[in-house]
Backbone bond lengths (Angstrom), bond angles and torsions (degrees), N, CA, C in turn:
res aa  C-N    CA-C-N  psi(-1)  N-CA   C-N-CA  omega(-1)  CA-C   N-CA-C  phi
1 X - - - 1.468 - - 1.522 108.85 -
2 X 1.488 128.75 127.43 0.994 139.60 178.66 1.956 119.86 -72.77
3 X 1.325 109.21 116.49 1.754 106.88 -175.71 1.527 102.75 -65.74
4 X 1.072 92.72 157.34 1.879 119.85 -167.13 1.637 95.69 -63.03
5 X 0.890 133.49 174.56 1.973 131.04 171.78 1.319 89.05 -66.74
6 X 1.396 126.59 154.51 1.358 155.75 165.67 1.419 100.06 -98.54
7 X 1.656 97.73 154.66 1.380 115.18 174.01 1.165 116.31 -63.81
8 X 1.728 110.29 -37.02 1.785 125.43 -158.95 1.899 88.92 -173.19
9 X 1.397 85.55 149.87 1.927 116.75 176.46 1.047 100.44 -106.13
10 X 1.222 121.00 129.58 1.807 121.95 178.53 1.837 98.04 -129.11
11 X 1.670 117.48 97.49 1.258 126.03 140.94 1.188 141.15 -43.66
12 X 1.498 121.11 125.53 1.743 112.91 155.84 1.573 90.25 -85.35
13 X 1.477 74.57 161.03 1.735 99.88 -176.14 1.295 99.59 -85.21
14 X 1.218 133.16 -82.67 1.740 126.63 -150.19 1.513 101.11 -73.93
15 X 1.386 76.52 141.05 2.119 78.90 -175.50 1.598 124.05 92.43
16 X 1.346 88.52 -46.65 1.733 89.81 178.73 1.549 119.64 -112.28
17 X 1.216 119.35 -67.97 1.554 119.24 169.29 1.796 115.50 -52.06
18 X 1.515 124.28 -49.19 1.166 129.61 -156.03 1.773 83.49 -142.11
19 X 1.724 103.42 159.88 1.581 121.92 -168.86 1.698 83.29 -123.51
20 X 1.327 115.03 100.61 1.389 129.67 173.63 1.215 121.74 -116.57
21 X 1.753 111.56 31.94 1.441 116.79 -167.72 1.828 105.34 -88.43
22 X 1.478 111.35 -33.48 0.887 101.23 -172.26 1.449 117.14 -84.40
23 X 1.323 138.81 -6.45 1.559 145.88 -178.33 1.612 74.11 -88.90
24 X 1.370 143.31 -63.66 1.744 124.83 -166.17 1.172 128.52 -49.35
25 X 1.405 107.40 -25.41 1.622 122.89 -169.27 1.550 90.55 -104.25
26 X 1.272 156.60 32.38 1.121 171.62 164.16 1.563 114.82 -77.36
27 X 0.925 100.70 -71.88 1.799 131.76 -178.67 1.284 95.06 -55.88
28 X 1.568 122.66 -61.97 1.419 128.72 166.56 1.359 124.98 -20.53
29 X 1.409 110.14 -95.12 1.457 128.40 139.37 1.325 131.94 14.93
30 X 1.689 108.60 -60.84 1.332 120.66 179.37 1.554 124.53 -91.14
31 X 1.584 97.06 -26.17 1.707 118.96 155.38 1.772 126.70 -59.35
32 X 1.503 86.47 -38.80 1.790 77.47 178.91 1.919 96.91 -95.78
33 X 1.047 148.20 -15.56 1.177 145.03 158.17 2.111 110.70 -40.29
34 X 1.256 74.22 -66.59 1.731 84.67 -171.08 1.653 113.08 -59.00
35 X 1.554 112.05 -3.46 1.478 129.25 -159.44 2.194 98.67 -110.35
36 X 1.602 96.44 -19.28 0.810 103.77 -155.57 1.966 137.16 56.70
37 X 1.548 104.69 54.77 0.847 125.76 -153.79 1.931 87.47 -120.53
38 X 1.768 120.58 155.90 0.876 94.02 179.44 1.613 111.13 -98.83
39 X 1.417 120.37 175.20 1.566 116.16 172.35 1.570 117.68 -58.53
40 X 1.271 106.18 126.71 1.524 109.28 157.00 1.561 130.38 -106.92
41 X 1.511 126.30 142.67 1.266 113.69 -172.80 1.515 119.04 -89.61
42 X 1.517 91.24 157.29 1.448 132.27 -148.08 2.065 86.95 -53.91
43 X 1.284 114.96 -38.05 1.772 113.97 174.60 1.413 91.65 -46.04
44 X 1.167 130.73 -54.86 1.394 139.64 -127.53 1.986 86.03 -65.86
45 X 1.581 105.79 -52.60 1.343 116.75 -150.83 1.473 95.49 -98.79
46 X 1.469 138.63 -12.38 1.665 141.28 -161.24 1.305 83.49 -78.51
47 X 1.641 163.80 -25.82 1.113 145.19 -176.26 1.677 115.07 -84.14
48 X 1.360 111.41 -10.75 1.262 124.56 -178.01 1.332 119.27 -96.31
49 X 1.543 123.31 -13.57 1.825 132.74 -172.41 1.525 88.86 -75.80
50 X 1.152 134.47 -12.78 1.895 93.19 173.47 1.235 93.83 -115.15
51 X 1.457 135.30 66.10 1.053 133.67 156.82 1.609 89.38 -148.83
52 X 1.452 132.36 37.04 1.481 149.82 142.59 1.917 87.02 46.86
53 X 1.256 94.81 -153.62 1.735 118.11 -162.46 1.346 101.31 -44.37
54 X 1.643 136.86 -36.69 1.716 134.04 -142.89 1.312 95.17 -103.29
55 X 1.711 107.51 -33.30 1.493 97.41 -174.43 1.445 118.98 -81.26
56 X 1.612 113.28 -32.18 1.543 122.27 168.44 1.578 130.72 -74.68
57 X 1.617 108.38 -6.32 1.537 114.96 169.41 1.396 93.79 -107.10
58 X 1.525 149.91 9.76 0.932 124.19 145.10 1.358 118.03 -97.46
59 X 1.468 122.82 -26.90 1.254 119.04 179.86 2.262 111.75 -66.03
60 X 1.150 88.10 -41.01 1.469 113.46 178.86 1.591 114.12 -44.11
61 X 1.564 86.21 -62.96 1.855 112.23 -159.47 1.424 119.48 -114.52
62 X 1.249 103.76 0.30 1.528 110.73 -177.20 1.776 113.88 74.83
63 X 1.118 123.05 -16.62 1.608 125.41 171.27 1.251 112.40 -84.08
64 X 1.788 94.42 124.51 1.565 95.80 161.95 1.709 113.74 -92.98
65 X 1.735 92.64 -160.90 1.498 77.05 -169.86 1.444 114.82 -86.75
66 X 1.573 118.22 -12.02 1.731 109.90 -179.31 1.222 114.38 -81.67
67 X 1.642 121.19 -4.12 1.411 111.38 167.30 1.243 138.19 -94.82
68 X 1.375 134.07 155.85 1.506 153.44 -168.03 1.602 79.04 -32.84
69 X 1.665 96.72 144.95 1.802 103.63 158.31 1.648 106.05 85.89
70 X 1.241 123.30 -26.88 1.076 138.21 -177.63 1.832 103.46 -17.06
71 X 1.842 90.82 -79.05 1.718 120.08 -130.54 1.646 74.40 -82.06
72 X 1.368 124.89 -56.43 1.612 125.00 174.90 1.939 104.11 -34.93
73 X 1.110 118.59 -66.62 1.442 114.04 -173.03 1.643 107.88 -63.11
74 X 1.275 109.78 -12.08 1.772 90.23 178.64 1.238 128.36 -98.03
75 X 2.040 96.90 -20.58 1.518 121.06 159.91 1.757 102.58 -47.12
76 X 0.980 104.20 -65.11 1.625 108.54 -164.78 1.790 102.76 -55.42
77 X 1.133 122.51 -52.06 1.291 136.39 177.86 1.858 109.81 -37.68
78 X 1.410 94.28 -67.62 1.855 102.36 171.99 1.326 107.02 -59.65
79 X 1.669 125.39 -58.43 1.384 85.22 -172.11 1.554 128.37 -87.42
80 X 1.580 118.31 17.93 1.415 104.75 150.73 1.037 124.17 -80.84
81 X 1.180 129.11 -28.01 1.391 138.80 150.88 1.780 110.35 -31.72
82 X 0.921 103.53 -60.14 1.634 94.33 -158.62 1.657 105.41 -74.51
83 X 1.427 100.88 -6.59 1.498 109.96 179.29 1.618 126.50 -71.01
84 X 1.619 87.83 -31.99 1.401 110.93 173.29 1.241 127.89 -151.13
85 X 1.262 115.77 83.19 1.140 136.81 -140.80 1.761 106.07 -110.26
86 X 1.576 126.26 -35.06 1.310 133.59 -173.44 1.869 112.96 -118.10
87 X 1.610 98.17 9.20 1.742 92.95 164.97 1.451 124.39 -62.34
88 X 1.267 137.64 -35.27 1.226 137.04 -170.58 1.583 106.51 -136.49
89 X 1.685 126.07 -3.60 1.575 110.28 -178.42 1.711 89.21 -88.22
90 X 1.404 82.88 137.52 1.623 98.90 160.82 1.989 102.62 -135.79
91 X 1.167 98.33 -175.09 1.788 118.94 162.45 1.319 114.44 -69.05
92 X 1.533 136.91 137.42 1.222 151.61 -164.63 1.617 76.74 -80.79
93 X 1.515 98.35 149.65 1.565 104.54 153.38 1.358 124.46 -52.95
94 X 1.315 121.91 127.38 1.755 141.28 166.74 1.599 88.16 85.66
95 X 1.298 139.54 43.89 1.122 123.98 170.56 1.782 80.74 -105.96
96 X 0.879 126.52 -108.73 1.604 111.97 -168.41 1.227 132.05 21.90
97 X 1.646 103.87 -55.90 1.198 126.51 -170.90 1.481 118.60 -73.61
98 X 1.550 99.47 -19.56 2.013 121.71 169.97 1.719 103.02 -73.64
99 X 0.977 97.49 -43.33 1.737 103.58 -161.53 1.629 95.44 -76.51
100 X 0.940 98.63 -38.81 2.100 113.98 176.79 2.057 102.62 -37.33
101 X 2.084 91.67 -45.85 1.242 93.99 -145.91 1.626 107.72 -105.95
102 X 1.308 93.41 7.71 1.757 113.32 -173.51 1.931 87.28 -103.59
103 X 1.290 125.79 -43.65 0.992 118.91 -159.74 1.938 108.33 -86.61
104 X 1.573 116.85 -1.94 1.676 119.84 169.33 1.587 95.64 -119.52
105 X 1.353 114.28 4.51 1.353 107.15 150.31 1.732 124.05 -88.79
106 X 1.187 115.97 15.71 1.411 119.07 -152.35 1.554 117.07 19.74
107 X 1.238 109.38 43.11 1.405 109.98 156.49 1.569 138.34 -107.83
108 X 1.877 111.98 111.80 0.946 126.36 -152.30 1.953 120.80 -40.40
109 X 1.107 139.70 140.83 1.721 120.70 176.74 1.150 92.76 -148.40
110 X 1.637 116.35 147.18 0.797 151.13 158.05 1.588 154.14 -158.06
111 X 1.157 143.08 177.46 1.935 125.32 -149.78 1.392 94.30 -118.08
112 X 1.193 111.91 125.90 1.520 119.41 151.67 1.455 111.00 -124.93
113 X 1.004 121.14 117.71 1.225 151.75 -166.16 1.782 129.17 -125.64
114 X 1.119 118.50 127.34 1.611 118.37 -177.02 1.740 112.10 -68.78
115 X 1.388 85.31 -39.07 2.109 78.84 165.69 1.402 118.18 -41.22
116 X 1.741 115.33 152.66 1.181 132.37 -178.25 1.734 96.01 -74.80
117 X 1.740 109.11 119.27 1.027 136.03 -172.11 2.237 106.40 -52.74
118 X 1.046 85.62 -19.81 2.062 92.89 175.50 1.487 92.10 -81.45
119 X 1.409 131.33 -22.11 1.343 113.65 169.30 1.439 121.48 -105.97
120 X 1.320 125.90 -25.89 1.301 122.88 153.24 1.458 113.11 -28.65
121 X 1.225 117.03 -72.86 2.085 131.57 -139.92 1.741 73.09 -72.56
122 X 0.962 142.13 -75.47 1.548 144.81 -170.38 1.593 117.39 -8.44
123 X 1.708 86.41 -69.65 1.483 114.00 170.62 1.556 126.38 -58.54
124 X 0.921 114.14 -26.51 1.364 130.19 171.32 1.126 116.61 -66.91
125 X 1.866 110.75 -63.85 1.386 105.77 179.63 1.393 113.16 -85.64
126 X 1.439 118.59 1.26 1.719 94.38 155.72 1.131 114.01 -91.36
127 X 1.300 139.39 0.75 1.728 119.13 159.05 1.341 113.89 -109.69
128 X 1.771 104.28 37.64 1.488 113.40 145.35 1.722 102.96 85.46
129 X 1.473 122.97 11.68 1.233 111.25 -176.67 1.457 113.04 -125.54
130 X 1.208 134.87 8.95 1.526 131.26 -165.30 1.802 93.16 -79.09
131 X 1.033 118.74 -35.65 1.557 100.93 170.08 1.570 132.47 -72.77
132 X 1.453 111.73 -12.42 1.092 132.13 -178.03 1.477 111.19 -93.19
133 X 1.473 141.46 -26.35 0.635 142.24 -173.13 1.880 119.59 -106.05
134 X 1.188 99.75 146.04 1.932 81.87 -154.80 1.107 119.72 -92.86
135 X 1.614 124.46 -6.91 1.759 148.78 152.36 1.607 109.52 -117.19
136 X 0.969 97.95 144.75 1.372 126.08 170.98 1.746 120.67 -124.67
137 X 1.105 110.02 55.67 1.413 108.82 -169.01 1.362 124.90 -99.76
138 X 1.624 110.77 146.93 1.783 100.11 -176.89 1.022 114.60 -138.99
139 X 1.488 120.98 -172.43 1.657 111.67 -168.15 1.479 122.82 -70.11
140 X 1.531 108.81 1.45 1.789 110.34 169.24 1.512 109.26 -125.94
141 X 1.119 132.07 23.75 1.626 153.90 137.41 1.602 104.79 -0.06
142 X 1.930 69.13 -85.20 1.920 96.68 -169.88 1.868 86.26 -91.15
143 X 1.796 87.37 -155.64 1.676 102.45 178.30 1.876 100.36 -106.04
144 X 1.204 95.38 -3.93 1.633 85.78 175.83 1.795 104.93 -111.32
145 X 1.113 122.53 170.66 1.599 140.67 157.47 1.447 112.45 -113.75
146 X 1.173 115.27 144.08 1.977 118.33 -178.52 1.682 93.01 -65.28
147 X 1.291 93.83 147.03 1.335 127.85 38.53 1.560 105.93 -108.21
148 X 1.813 144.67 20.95 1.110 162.29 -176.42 1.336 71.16 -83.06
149 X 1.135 103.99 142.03 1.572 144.36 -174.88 1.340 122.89 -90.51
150 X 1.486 117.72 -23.23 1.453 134.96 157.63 1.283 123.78 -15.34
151 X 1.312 95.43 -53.95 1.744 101.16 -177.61 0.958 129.13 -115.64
152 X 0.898 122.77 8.60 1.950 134.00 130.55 1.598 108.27 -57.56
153 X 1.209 124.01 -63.20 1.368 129.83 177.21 1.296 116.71 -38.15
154 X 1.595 109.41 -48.70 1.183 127.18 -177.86 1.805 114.40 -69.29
155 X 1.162 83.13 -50.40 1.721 84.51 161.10 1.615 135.15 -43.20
156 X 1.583 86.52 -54.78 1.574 100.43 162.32 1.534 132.26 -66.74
157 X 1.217 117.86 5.22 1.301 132.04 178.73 1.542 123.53 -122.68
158 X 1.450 97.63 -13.22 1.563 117.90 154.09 1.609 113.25 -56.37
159 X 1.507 98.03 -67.03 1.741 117.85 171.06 1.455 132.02 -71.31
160 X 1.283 101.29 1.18 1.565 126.51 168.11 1.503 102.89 38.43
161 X 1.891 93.45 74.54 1.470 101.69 -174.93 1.622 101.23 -125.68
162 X 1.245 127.02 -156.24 1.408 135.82 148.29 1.146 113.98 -93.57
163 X 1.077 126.29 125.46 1.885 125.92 -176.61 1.872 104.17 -64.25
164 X 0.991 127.97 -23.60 1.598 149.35 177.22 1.558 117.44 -63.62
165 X 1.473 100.63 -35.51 1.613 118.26 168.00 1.627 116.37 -99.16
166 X 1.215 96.23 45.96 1.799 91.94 -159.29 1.765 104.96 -118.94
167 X 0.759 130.28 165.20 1.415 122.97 166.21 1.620 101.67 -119.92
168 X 1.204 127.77 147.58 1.587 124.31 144.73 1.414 126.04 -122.11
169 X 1.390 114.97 143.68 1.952 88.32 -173.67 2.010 78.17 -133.35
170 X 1.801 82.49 171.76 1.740 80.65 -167.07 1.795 88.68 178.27
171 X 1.327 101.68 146.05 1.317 102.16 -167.74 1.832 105.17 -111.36
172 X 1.340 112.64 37.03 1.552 123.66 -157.08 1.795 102.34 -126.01
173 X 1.354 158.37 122.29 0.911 139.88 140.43 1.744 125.93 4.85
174 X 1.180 109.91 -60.10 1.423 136.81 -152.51 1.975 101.75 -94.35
175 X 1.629 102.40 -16.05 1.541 104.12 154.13 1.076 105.38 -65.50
176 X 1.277 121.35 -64.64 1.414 120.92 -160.54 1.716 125.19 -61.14
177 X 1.413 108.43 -18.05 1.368 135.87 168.13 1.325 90.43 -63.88
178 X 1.561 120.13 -89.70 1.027 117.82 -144.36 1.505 114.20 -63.10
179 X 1.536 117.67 -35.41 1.877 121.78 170.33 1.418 93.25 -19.30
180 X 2.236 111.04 -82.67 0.625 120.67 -95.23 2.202 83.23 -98.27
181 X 1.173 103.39 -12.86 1.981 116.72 162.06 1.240 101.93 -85.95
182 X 1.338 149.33 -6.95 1.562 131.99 123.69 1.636 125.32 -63.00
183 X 1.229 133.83 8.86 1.159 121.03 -164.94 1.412 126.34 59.29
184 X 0.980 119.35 1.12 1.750 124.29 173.74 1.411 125.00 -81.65
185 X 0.934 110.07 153.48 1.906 110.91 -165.51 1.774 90.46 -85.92
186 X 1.321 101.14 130.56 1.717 103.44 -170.08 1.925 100.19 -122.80
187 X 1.449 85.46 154.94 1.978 104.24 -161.55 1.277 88.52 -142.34
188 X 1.580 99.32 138.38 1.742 105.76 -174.29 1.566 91.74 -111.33
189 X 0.823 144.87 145.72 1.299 158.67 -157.82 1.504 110.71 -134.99
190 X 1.769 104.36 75.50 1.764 123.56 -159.19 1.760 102.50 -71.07
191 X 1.709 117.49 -16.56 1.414 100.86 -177.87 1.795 108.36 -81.72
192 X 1.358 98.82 9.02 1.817 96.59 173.14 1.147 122.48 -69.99
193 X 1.922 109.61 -153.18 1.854 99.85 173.58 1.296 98.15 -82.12
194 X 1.270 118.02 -40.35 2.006 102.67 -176.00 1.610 98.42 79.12
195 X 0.861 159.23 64.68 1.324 150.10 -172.66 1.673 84.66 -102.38
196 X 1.945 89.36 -165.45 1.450 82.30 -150.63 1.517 152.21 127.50
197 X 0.912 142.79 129.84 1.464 143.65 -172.05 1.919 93.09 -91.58
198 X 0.552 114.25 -43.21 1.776 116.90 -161.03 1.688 114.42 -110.43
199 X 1.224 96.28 125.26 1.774 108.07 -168.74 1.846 103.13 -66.79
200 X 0.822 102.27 131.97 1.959 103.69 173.54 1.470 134.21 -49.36
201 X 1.800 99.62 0.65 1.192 114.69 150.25 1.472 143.50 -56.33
202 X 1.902 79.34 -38.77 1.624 106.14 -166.52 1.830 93.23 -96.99
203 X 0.902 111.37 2.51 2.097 110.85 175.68 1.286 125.51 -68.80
204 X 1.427 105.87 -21.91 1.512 108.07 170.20 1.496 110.23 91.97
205 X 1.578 110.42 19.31 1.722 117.79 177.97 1.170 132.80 -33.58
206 X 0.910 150.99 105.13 1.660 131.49 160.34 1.856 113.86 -26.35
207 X 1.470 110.20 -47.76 1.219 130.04 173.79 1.019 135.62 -155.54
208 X 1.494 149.28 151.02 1.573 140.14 -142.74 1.540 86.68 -145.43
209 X 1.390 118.50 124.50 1.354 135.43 174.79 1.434 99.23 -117.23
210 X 1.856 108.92 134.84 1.531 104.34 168.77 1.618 114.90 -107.72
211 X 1.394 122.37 16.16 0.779 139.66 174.02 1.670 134.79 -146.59
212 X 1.317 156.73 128.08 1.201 140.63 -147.61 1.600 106.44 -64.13
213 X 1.342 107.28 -42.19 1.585 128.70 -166.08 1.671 94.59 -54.02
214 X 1.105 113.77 -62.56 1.466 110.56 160.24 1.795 133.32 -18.88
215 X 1.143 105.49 -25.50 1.473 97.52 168.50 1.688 105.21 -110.34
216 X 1.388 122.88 36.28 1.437 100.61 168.36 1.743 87.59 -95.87
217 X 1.610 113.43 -25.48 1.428 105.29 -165.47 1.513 106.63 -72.32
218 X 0.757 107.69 -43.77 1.927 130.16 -178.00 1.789 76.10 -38.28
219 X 1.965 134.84 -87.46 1.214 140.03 170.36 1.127 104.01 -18.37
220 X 1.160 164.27 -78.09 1.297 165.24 -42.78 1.315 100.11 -27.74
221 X 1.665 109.45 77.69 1.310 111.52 159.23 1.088 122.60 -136.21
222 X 1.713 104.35 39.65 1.647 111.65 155.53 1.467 101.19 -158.21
């Protein structure tokens, strides 16, 4: 069953709005080089970008986060990251073309995201949208990170909406958590990384899009 138009669309960024696997697996890359470690491919690590720095220095480097070396390897990790941050993320195909159709729908959109918000607003306005978009929120925003519901809420109060009329889509377990402890109608967005133990079947979606273009119909706004 298709949800009624929403007030506002609220995106996570990695995975769903923008494909930022390959600037994540970057840092990687250049870490196990300098370690003399050999290269692994970017498949290897694209299931690990929405689980940001802990999930890609362990998938990467073998460290998790309670062990020795940890907080040193993730320092190094962010700031290559933040160094180069817009070489290879772009927009998933037909995502443009969503924001195109949310934005002559006067329907409000915007990113809440677990990334550190100094890298969100960055990212945004280099693929031309931080003015267009009416939150910019990240996982140190509020005092919580999703799947806590905070910042979805918070989002929704940016856009001075009802969090109830809201959509969120997100290609993370813990989107779908957090949508669905905001009251928002939540969409797992399966062409993401999906990381994870559990397929986005098993997330408990409102709805599963394998493509972005897919939620203008879900809107009926094409």
């Amino acid at each position: 069953m298709a949800p009624d138009r929403p007030l506002a669309v609220f995106f996570d960024l990695d995975g769903t709005l923008a494909d930022t696997a390959g600037d994540l697996a970057a840092p990687i890359h250049a870490m196990r080089a300098e370690r003399g470690l050999p290269r692994i491919a970017d498949e290897t690590l694209r299931p690990f970008a929405s689980m940001g720095a802990r999930g890609l220095i362990l998938a990467g480097l073998g460290v998790a986060r309670e062990d020795a070396g940890f907080e040193a390897l993730r320092e190094e990790f962010l700031r290559r990251y933040e160094a180069a941050m817009l070489v290879r993320t772009r927009l998933f195909p037909g995502m443009a073309q969503v924001l195109d159709a949310l934005d002559d729908a006067e329907i409000r959109w915007g990113v809440v995201s677990n990334k550190f918000e100094r890298y969100v607003r960055p990212i945004l306005a280099g693929l031309g949208l931080l003015e267009r978009s009416v939150c910019a929120v990240g996982g140190d925003t509020t005092p919580y990170s999703k799947p806590h519901p905070e910042p979805l809420l918070h989002g929704a109060r940016i856009a001075a909406v009802d969090a109830r009329q809201c959509v969120y889509v997100g290609d993370d377990q813990r989107d779908i958590e957090a949508g669905h402890a905001a009251e928002m109608l939540a969409i797992a967005a399966t062409y993401g990384f999906c990381g994870g133990d559990s397929p986005p079947e098993r997330w408990g979606a409102d709805h599963l899009i394998a493509q972005p273009l897919e939620l203008l119909e879900l809107l009926r706004l094409r």
